[in-house]
SERO-4910 file (N, C-alpha, C, O; in steps of 0.05 Angstrom, whole numbers):
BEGIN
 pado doro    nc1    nc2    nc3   cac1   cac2   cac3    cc1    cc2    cc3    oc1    oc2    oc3
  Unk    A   -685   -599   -261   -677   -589   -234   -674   -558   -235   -687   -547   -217
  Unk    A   -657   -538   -259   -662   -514   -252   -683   -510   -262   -684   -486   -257
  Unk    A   -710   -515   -277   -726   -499   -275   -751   -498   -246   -767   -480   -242
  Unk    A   -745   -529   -226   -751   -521   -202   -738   -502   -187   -751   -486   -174
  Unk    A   -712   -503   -189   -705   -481   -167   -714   -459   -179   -730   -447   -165
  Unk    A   -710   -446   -204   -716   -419   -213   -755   -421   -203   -761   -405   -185
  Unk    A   -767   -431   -208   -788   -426   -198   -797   -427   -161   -815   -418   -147
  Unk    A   -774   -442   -158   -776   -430   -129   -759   -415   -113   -759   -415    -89
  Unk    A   -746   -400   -127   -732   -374   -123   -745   -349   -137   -741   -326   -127
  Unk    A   -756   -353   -154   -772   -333   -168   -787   -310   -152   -782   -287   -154
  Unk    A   -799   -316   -143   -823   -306   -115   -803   -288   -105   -803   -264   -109
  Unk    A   -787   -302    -92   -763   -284    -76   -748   -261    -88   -734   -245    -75
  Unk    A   -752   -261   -125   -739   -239   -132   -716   -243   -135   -704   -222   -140
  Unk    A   -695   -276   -136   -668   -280   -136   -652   -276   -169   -659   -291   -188
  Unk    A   -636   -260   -173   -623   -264   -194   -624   -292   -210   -626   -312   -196
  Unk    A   -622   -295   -245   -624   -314   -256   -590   -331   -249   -588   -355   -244
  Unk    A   -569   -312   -249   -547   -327   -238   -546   -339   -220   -532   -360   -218
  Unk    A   -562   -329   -200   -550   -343   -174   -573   -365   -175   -568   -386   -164
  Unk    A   -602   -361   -190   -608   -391   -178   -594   -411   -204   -604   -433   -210
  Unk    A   -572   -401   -217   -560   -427   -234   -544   -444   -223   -540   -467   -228
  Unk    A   -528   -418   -191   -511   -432   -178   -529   -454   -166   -530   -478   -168
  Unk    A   -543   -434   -152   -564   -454   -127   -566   -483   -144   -555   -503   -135
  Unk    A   -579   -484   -166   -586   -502   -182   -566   -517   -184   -576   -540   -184
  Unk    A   -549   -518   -184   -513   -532   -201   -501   -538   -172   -486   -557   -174
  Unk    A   -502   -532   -151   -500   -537   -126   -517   -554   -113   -507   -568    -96
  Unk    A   -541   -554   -117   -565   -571   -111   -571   -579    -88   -561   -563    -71
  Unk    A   -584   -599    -76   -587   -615    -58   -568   -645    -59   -573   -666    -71
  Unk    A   -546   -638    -42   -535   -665    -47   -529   -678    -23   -530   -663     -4
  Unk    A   -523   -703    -17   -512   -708      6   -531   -728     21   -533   -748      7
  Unk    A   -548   -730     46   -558   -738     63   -583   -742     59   -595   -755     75
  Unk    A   -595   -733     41   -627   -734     34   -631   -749     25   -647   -764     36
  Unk    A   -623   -755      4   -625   -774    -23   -621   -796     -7   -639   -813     -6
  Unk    A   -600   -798      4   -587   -829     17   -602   -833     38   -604   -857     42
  Unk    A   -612   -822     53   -640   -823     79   -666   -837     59   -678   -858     62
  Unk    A   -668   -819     40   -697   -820     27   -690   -861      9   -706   -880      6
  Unk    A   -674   -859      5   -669   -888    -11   -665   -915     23   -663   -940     22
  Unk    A   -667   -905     38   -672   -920     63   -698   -940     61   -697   -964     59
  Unk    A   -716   -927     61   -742   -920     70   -748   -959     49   -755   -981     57
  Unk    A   -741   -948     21   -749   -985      8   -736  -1012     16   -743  -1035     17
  Unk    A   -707   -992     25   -686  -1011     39   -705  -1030     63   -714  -1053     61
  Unk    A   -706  -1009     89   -718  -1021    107   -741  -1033    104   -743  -1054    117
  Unk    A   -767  -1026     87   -798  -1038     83   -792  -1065     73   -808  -1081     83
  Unk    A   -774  -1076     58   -768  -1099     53   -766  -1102     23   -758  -1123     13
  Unk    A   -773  -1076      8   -780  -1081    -21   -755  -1101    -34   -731  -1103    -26
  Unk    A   -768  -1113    -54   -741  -1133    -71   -719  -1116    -73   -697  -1121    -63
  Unk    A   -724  -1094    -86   -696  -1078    -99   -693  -1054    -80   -694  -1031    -91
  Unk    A   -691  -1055    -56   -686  -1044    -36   -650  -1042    -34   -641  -1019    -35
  Unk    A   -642  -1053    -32   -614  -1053    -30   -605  -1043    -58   -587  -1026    -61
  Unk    A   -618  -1056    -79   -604  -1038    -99   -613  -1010    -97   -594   -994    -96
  Unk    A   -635  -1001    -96   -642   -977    -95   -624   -956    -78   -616   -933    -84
  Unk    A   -620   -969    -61   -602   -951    -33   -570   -949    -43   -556   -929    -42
  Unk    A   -562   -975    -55   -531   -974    -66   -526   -947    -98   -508   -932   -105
  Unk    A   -546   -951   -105   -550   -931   -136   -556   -905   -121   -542   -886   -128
  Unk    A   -575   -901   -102   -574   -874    -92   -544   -867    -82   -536   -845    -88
  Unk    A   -529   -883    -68   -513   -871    -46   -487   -871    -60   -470   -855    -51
  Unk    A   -480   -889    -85   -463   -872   -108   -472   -861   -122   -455   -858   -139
  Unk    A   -495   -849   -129   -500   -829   -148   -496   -800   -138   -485   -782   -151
  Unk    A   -504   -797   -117   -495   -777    -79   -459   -781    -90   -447   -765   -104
  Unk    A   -450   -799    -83   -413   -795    -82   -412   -785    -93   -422   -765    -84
  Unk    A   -403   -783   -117   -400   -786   -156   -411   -754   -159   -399   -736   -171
  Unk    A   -436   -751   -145   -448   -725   -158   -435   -700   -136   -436   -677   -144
  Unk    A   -424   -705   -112   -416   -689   -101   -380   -689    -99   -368   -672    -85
  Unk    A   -368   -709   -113   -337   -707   -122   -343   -692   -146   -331   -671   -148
  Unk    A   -359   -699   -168   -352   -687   -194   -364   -656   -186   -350   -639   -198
  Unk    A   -378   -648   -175   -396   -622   -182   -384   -602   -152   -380   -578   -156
  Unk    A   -380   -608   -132   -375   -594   -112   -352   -584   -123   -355   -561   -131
  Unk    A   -320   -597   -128   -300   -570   -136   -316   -550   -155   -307   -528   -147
  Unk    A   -330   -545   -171   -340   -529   -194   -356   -510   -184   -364   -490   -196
  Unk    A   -360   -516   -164   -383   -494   -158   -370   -465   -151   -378   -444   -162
  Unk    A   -356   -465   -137   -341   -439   -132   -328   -422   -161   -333   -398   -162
  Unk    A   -310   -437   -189   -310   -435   -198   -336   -423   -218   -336   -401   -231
  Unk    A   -353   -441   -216   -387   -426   -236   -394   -407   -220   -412   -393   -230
  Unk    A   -387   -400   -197   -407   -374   -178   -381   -347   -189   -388   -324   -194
  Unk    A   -355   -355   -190   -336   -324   -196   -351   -323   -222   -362   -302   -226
  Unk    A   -355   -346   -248   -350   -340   -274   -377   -322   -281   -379   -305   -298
  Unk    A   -400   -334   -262   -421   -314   -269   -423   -289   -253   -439   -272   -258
  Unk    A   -406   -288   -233   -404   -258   -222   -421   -256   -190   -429   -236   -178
  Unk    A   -423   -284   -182   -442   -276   -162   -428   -282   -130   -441   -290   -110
  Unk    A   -407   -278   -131   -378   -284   -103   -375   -265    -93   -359   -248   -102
  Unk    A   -390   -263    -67   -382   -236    -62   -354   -224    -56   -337   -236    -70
  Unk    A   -346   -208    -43   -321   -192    -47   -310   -207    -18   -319   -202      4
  Unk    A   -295   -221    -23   -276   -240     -2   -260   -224     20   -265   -232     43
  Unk    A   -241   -203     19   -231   -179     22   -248   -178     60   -268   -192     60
  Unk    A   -245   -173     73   -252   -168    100   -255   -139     95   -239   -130     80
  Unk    A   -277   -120    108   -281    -90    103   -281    -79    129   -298    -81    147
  Unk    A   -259    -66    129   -258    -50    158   -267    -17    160   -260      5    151
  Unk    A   -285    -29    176   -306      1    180   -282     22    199   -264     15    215
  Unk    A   -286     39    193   -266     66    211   -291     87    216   -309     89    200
  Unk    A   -290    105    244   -308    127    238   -295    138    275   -287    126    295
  Unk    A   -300    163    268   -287    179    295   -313    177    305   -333    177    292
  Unk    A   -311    174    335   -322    169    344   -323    181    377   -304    175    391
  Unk    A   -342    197    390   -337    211    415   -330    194    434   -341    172    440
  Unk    A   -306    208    444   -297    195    468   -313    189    493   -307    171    508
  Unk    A   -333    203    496   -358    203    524   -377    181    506   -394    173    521
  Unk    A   -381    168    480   -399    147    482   -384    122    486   -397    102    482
  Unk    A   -356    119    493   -347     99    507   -339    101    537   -324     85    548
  Unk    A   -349    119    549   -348    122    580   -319    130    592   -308    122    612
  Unk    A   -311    148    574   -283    148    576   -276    179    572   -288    195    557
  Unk    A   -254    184    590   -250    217    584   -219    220    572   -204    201    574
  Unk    A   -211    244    559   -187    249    534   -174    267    555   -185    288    552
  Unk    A   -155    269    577   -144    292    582   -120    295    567   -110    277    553
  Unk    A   -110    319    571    -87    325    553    -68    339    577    -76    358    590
  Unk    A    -44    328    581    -24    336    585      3    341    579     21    326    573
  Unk    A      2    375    583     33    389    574     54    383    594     48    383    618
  Unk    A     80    376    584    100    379    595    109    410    582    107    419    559
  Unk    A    119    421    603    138    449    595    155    442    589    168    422    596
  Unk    A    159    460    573    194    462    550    216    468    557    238    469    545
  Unk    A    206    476    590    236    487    603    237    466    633    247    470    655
  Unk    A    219    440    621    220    429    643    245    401    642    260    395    623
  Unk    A    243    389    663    277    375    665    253    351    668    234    355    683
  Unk    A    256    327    654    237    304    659    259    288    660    282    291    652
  Unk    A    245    264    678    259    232    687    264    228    672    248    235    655
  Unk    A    282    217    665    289    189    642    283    169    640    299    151    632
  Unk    A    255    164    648    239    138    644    221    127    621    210    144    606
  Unk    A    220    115    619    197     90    601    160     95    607    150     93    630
  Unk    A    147     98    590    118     95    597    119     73    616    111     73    639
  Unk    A    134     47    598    126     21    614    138     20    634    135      1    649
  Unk    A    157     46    638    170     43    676    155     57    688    156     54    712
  Unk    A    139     74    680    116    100    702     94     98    685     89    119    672
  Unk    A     82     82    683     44     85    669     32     95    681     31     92    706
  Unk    A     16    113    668     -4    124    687    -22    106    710    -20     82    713
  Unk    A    -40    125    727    -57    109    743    -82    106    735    -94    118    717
  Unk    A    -94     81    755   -126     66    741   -143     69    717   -165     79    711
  Unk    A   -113     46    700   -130     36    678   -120     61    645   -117     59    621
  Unk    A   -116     82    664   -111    105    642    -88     97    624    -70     82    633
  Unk    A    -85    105    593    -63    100    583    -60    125    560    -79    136    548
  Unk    A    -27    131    559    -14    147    552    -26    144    510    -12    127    499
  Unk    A    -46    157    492    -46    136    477    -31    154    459     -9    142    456
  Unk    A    -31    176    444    -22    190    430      1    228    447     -4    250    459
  Unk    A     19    216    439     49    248    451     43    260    418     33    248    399
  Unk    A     54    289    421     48    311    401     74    323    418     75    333    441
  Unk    A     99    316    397    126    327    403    136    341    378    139    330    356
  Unk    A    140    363    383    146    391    373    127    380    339    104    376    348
  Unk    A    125    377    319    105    368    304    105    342    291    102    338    267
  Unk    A    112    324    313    105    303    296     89    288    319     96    289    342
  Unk    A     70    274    312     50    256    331     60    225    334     63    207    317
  Unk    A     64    225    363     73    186    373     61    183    377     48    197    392
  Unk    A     49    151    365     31    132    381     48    121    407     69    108    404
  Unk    A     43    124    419     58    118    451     62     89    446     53     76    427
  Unk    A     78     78    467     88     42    475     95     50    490     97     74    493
  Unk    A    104     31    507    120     12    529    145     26    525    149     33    548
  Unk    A    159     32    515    189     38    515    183     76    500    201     85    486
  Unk    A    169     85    503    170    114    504    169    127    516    151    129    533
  Unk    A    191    148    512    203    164    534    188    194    527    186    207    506
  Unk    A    180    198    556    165    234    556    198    248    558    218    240    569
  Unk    A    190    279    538    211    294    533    195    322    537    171    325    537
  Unk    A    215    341    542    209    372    544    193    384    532    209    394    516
  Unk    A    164    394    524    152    397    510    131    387    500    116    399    485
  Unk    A    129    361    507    102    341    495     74    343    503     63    355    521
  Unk    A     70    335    494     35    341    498     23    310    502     17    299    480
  Unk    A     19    298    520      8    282    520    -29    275    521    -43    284    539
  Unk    A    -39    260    503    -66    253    510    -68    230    524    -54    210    520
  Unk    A    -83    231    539    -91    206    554   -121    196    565   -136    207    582
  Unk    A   -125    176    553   -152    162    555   -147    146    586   -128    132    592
  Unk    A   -173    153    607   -178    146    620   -209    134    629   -226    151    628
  Unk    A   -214    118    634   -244    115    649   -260    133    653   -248    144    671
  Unk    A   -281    147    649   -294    164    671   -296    165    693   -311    181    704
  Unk    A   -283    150    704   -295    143    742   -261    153    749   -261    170    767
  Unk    A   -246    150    743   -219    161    747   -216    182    755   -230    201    749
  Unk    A   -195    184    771   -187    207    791   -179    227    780   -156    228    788
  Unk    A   -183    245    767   -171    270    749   -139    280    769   -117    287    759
  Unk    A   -144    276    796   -123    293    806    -95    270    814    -76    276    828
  Unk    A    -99    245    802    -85    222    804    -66    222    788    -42    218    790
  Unk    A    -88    228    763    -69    233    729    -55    258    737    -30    257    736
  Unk    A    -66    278    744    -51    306    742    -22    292    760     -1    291    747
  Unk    A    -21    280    794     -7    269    800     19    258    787     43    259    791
  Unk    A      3    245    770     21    221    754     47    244    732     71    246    732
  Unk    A     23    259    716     43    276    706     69    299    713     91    306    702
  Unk    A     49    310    745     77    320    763     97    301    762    116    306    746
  Unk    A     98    283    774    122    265    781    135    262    762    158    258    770
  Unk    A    133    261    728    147    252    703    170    281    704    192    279    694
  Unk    A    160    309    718    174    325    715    197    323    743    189    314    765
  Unk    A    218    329    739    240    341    764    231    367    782    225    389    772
  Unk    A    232    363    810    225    390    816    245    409    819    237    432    822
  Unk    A    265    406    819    293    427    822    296    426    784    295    408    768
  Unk    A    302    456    784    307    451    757    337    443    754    349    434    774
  Unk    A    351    445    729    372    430    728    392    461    719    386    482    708
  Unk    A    420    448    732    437    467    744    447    477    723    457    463    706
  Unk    A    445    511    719    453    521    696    488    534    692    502    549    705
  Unk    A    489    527    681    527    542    673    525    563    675    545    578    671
***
């Protein structure tokens, strides 16, 4: 049996390990027990035996050899790396149809005491990264704009630029706050 598969992996250029797996893994299962049919049904004498010796030799060969296989594929090195690989790469904001505005709050300004998740921006836009005095927030639901922040915000391209500007007036007080 492996020197069929190696010769018919050969052509292809496959490592000698992996066709030992391929080999040691084999063809098991449904074939064999289909193919031992065929004397069954024609009527031959040893039809039934033929089909019973195929269809436990199939059990037997795929309880004893199927746990091992995973085992013989680490021991010869050919498993690939299991691990999930997460690709990262910056990426321009205009090839996802989407625009970055940035908005300042002034440092001498008096802001609401609200929640992103009580005043979100408008259509679709969201608050994603604040730049407060030097340290950078990933924004949520329960973050509060303060005197000084810099907000970025990803919106759609089709979005109202003067909606957002909108949105950000309103986070400020228009009377400033009463000085001693």
């Amino acid at each position: 049996m492996a020197s069929a598969v190696s010769a018919v992996l050969t052509p292809f250029g496959t490592p000698q390990r992996e066709a030992v797996v391929v080999s040691w893994a084999g063809l098991r299962g449904a074939v064999p027990v289909v193919l031992a049919t065929i004397p069954f049904t024609a009527g031959h004498p040893d039809g039934a035996l033929i089909f019973n010796v195929a269809f436990v030799v199939v059990v037997v060969s795929v309880a004893l050899q199927a746990p091992t296989v995973g085992s013989l594929a680490r021991r010869l090195g050919v498993v690939a790396d299991q691990r999930p690989t997460i690709r990262s790469e910056i990426v321009p904001v205009d090839a996802h149809d989407a625009d970055l505005i940035e908005i300042s709050i002034p440092s001498d300004a008096t802001v609401h005491p609200t929640t992103l998740g009580a005043s979100p921006p408008p259509a679709g836009a969201r608050v994603t990264v604040i730049r407060c005095d030097d340290a950078t927030i990933v924004a949520h639901g329960s973050t509060t704009i303060e005197p000084g922040d810099v907000l970025l915000v990803v919106a759609p391209t089709r979005s109202d630029l003067r909606d957002i500007e909108r949105w950000g007036h309103g986070l400020i007080d228009d009377e400033p706050a009463a000085r001693a």
